[in-house]
Phi, psi and omega in degrees: 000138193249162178224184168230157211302334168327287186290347186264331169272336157302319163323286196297330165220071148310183114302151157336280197333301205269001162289263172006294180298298212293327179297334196288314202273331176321304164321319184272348189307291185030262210285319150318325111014263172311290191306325179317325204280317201297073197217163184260152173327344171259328173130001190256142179291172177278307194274001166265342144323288170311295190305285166309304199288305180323307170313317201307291187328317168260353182266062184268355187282112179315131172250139197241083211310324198291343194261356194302096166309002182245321176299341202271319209296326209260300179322304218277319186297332171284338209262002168273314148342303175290349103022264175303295191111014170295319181249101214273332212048176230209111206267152168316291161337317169268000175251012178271308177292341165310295187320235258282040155248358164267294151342305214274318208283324169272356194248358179265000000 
């Protein structure tokens, strides 16, 4: 890493200390760094691997969205809006045009 002569002499007379601290947080960018490069063909880290199958692992109970008493309350609550006319929703036609001006908006 190149620096400029300013800054390689603000280095040098640092403290021990305050060199020390700054080495410390360098060292962790790094080492972020490096693992950030490490990724698997989905984009995941070793240790975000690690992470999901430990979840997979303790989370084995089937989640049944229909039995959630706060998701079905939040379901009942949009669809009376939508209902009531409080929540106009959205027509096919305007959420076809959202898609695809975001689609034209990623291919650039």
């Amino acid at each position: 890493m190149d620096v400029d002569e300013a800054s390689a002499k603000a280095w040098n007379n640092s403290s021990p200390s305050l060199r020390a601290a700054y080495e410390g947080k360098i060292i962790a960018v790094l080492k972020e760094f490096r693992e950030t490069e490490q990724v698997d063909e989905d984009g995941f880290t070793k240790a975000q691997r690690e992470f999901l199958a430990k979840e997979a692992a303790e989370n084995t109970e089937r989640y049944e969205w229909w039995n959630d008493e706060e998701m079905m309350a939040e379901l009942d609550r949009r669809s009376a809006e939508l209902r009531s006319g409080k929540d106009r929703g959205i027509s096919w036609d305007d959420l076809k045009k959202d898609l695809l001006s975001r689609f034209k908006k990623d291919e650039h």
